[in-house]
C-alpha positions in Angstrom: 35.4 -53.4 65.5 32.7 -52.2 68.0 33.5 -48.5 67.1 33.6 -49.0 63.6 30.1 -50.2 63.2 28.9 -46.9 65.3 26.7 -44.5 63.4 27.4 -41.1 63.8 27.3 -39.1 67.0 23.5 -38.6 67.8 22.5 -42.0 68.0 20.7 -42.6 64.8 22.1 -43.9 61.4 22.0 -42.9 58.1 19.8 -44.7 55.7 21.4 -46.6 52.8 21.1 -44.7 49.8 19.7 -45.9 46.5 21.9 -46.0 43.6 19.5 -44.4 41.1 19.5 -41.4 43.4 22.9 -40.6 42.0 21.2 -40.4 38.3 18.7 -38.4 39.2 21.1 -36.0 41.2 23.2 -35.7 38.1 20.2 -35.2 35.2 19.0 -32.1 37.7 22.3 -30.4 37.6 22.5 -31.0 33.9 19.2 -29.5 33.5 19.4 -25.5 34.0 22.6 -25.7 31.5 19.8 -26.4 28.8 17.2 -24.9 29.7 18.2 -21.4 28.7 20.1 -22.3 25.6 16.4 -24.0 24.1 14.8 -20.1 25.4 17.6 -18.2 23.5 17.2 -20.6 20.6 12.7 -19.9 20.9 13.5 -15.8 21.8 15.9 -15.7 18.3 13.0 -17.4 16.2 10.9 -14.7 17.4 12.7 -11.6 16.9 14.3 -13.2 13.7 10.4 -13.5 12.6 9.5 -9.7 13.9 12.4 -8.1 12.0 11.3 -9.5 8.5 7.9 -7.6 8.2 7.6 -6.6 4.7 7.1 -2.9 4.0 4.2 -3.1 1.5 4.0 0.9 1.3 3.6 1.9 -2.1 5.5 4.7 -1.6 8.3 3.0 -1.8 7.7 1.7 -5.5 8.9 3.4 -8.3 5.6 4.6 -10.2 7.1 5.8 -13.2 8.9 2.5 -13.6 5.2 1.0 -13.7 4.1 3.6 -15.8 6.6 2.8 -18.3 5.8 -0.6 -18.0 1.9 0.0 -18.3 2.3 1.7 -21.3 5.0 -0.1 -23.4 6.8 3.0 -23.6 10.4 1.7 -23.8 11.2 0.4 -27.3 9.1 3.7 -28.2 10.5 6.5 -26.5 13.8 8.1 -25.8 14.8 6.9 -21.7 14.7 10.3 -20.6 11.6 11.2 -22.3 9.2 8.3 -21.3 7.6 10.0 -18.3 8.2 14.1 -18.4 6.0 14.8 -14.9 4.2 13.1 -12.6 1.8 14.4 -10.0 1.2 12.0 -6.8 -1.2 11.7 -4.1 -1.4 9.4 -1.3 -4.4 8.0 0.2 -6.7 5.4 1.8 -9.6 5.5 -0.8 -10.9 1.6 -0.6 -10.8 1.7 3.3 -8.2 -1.5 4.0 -5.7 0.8 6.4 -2.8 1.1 3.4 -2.6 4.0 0.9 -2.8 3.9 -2.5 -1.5 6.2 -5.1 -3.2 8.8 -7.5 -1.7 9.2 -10.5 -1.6 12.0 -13.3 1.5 11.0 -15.6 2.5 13.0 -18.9 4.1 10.9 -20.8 6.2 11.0 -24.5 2.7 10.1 -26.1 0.6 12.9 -25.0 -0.2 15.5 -27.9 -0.7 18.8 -26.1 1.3 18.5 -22.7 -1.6 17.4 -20.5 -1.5 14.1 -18.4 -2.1 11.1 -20.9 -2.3 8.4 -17.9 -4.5 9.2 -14.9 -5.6 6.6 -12.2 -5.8 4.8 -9.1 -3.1 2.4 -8.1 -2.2 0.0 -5.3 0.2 -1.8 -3.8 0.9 -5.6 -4.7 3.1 -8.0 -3.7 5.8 -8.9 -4.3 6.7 -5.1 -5.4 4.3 -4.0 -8.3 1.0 -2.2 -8.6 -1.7 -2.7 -10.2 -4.8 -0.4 -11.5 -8.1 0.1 -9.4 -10.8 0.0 -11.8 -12.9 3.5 -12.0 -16.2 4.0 -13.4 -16.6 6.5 -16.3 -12.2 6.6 -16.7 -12.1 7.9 -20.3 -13.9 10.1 -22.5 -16.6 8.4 -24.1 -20.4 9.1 -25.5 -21.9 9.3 -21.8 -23.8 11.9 -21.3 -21.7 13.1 -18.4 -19.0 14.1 -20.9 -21.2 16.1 -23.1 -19.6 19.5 -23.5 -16.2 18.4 -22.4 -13.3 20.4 -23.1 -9.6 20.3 -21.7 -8.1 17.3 -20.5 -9.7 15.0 -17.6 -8.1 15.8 -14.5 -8.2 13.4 -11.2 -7.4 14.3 -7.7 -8.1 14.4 -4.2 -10.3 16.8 -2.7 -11.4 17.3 1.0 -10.1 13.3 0.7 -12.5 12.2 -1.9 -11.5 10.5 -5.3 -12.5 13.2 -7.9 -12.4 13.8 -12.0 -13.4 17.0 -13.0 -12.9 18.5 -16.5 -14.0 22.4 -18.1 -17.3 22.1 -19.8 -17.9 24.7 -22.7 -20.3 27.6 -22.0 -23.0 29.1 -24.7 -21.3 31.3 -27.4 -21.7 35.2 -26.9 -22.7 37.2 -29.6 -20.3 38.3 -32.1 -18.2 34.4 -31.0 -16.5 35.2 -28.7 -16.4 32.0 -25.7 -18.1 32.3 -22.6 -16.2 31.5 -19.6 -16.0 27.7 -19.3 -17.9 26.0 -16.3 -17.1 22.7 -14.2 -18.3 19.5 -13.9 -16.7 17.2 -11.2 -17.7 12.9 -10.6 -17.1 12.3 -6.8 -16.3 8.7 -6.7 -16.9 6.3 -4.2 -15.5 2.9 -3.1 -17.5 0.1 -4.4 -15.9 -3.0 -2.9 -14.4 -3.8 -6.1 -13.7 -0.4 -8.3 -14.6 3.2 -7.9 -18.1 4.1 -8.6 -20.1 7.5 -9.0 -21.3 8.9 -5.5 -22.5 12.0 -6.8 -22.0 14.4 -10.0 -21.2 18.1 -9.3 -21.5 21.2 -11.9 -20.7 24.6 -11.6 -22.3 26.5 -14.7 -20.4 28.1 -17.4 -20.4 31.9 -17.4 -22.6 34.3 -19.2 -22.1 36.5 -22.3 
């Protein structure tokens, strides 16, 4: 009986443990089991997030379907005739770090063949685009369109928003046309449209 009552070779016994020390020793082995299943579960959210960026390029839009649109040119026009060319350019113009498309369209409603929708579009959610508005756009009775001939034209040169159109030179003798000259509006971003920055002319020829 003497023996059994002995603690263990050394000469000191072992304290009594507690019975909550058995809880505790369990919940810490549960513990790294669930730890990284709640850090796969955060890392998932996060590349689940990252991999749904929307690509708000507008070159991926379909212009001439807007065009169309824009125009009402569906119960009107045959489906293969609606838009016969398109010319676009892509750039930054209003300074917000995404492009935005210049458009020169000739559509089934032009009369002589030139582009019958020019302008400035940009992207807009959820997949459309809408029109920038752009001082002097059409022909009108400003003095900057006096002597005007041709079509308006809009493009992008050396970056810069541009219209330029032929201007009509002074008749030579006998009637015969002089050659025409050019007068360009170099546009601007205004913080809510296009606006003049400066007007440009080269002179007509002489007789």
């Amino acid at each position: 009986m003497l023996n059994a009552m002995r603690g263990p070779p050394g000469g000191c016994a072992s304290p009594p443990r507690p019975w909550w020390l058995a809880l505790v020793l369990v919940s810490v082995l549960a513990l790294p089991a669930a730890v990284p299943a709640a850090g796969a579960a955060g890392i998932g959210i996060e590349r689940s997030a990252q991999g749904q960026r929307l690509d708000r390029s507008i070159r991926r839009i379909s212009l001439s379907h807007h065009v169309i649109r824009i125009r009402g040119l569906a119960p009107i026009c045959p489906q293969m005739k609606r838009v016969l060319s398109m010319n676009v350019r892509y750039a930054d113009l209003d300074g917000d770090n995404a492009e935005e498309a210049v458009v020169e369209a000739v559509t089934c409603q032009s009369k002589d063949g030139s582009a019958d929708l020019v302008g400035v579009y940009k992207y807009q959610l959820p997949d459309s685009v809408r029109e920038l508005p752009t001082e002097h756009a059409v022909r009108s009775a400003d003095p900057v369109f006096a002597g005007a001939i041709g079509p308006l034209r809009l493009e992008l040169i050396d970056g810069r928003l541009v219209r330029w159109f032929a201007i009509e030179g002074p008749r030579c003798p006998g009637g015969k046309a002089s050659t025409p000259g050019r007068r360009s509006i170099v546009y601007r971003w205004g913080g809510s449209g296009f606006v003049v920055d400066r007007i440009q002319e080269t002179a007509a020829g002489t007789c």
